[in-house]
PDB file as gemmi writes it, atoms N, CA and C in Angstrom:
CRYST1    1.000    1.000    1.000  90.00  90.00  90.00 P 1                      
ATOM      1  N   UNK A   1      58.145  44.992  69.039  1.00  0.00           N  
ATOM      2  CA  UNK A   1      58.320  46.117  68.113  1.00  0.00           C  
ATOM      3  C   UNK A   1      57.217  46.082  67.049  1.00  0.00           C  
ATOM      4  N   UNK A   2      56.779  47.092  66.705  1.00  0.00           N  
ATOM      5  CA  UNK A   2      55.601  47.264  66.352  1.00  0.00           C  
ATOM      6  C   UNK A   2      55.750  47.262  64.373  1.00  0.00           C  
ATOM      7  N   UNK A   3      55.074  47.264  63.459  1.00  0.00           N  
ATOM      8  CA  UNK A   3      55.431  46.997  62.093  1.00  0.00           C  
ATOM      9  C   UNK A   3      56.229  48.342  61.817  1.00  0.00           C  
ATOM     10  N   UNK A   4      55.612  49.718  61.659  1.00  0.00           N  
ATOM     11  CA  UNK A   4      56.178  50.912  61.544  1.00  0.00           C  
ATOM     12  C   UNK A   4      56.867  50.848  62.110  1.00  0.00           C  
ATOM     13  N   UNK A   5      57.110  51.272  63.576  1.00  0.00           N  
ATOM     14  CA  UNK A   5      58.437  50.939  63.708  1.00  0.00           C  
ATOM     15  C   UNK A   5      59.972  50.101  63.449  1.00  0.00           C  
ATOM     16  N   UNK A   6      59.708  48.961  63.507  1.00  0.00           N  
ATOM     17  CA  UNK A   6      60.351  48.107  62.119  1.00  0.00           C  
ATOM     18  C   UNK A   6      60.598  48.641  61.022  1.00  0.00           C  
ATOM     19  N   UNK A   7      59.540  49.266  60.224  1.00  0.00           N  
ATOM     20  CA  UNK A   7      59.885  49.784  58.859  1.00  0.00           C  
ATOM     21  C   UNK A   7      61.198  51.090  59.253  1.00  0.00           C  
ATOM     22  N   UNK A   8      61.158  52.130  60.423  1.00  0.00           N  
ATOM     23  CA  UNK A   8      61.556  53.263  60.106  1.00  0.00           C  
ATOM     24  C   UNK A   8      63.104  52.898  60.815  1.00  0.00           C  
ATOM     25  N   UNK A   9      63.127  51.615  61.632  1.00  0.00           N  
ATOM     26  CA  UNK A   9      64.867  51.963  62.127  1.00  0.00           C  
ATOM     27  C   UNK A   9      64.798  50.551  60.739  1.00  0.00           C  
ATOM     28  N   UNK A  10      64.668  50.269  59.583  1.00  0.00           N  
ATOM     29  CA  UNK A  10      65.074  49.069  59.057  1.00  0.00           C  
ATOM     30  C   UNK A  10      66.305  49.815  57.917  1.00  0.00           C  
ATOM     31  N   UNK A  11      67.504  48.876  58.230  1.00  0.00           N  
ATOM     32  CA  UNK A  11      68.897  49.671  57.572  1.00  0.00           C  
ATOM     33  C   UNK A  11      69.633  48.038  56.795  1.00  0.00           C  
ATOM     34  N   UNK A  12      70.133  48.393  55.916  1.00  0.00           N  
ATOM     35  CA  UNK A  12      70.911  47.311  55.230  1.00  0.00           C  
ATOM     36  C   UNK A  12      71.654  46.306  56.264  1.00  0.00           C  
ATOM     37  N   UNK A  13      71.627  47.286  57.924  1.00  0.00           N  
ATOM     38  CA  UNK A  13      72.657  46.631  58.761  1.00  0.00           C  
ATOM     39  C   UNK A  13      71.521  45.583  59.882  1.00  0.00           C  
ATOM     40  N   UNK A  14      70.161  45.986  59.248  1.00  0.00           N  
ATOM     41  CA  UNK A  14      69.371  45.206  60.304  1.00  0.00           C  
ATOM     42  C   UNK A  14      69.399  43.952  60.854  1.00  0.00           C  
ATOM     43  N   UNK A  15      70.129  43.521  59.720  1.00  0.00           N  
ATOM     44  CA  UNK A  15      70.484  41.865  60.257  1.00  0.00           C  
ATOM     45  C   UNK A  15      70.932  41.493  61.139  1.00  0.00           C  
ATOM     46  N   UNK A  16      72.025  42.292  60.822  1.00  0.00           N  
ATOM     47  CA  UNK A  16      73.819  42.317  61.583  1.00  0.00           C  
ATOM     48  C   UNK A  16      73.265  43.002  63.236  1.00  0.00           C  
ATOM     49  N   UNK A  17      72.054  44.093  63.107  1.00  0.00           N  
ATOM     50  CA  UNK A  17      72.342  44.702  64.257  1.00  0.00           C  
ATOM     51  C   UNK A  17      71.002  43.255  65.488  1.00  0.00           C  
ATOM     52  N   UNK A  18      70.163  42.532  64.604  1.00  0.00           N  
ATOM     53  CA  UNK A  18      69.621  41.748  64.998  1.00  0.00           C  
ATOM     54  C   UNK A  18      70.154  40.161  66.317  1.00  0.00           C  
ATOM     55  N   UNK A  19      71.162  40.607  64.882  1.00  0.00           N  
ATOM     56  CA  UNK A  19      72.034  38.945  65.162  1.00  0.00           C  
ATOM     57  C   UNK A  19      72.847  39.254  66.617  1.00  0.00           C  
ATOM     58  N   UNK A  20      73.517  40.624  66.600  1.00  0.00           N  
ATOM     59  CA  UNK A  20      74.069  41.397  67.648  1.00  0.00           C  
ATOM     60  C   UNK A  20      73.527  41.312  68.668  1.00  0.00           C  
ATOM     61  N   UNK A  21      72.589  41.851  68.902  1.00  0.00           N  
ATOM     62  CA  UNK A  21      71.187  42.104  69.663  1.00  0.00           C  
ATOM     63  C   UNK A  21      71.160  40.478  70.500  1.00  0.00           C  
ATOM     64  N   UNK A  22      71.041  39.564  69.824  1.00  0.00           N  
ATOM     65  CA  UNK A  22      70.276  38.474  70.440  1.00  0.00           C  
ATOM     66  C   UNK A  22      71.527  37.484  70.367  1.00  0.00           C  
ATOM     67  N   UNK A  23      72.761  37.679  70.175  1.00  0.00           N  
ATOM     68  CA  UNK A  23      73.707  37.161  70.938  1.00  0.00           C  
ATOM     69  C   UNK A  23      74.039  37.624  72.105  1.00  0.00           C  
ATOM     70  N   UNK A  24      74.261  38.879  71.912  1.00  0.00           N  
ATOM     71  CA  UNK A  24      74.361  39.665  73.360  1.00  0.00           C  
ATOM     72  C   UNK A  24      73.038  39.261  74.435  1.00  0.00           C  
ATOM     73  N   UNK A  25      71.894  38.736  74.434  1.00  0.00           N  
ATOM     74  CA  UNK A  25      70.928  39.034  75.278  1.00  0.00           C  
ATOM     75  C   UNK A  25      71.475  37.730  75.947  1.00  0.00           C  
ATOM     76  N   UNK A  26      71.737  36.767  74.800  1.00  0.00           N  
ATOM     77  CA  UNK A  26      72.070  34.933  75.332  1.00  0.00           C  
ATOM     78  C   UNK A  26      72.935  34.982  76.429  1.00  0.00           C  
ATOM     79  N   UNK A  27      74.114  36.159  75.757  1.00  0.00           N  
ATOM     80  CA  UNK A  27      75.435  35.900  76.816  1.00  0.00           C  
ATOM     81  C   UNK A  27      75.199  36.598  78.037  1.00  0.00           C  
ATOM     82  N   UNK A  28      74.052  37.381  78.132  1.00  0.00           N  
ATOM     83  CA  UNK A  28      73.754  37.939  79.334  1.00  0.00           C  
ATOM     84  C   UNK A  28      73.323  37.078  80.197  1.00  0.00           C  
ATOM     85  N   UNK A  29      72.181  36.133  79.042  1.00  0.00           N  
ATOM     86  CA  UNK A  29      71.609  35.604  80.104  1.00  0.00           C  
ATOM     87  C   UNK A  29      72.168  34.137  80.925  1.00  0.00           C  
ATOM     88  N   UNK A  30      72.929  33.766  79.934  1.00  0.00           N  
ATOM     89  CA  UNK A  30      74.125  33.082  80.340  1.00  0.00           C  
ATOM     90  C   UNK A  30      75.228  33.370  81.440  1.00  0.00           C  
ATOM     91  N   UNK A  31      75.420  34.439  81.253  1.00  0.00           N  
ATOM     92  CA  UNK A  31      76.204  35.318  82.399  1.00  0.00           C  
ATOM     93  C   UNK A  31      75.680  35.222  83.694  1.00  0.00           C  
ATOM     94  N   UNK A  32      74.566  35.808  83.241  1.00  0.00           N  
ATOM     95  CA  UNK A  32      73.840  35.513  85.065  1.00  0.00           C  
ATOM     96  C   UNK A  32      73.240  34.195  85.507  1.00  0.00           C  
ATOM     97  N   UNK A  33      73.123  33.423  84.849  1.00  0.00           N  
ATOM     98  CA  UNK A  33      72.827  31.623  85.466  1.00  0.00           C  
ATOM     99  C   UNK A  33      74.237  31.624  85.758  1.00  0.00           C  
ATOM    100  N   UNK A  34      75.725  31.388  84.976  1.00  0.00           N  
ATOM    101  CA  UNK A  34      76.688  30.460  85.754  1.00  0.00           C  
ATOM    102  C   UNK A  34      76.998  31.645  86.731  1.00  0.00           C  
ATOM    103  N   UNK A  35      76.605  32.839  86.865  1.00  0.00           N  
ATOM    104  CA  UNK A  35      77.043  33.631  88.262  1.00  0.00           C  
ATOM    105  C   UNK A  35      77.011  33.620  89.109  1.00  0.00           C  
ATOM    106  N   UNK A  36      75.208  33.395  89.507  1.00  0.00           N  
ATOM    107  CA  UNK A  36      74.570  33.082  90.049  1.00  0.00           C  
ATOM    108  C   UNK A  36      74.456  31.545  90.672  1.00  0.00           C  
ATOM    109  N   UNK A  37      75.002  30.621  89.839  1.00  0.00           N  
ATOM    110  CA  UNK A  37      74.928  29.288  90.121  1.00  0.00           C  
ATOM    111  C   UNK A  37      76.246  29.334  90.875  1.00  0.00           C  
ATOM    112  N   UNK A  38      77.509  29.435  90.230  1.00  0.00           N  
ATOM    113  CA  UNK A  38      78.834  29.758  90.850  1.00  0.00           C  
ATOM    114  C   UNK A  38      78.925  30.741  92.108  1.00  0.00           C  
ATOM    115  N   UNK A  39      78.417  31.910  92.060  1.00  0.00           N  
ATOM    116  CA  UNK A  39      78.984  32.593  93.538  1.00  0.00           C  
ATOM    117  C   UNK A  39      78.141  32.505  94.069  1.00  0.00           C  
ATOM    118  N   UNK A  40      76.980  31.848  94.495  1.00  0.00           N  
ATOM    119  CA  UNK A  40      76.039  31.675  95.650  1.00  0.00           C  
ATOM    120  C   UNK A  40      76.367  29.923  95.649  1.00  0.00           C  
TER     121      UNK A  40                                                      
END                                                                             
């Protein structure tokens, strides 16, 4: 993500929507290793 851009979605909630963001990506990617490890 580029600086301007950064600046124009940046909201009091940016943190929150950050922290969101990159828990969710973990549990994805978590999701698909034990899936993948488990049903194959």
């Amino acid at each position: 993500m580029t600086a301007p851009v950064a600046g124009l979605f940046w909201t009091p909630y940016a943190d929150w929507i950050y922290t969101v963001v990159s828990l969710s990506g973990l549990v994805l990617i978590t999701w698909l290793v034990l899936g993948r490890s488990s049903g194959s």
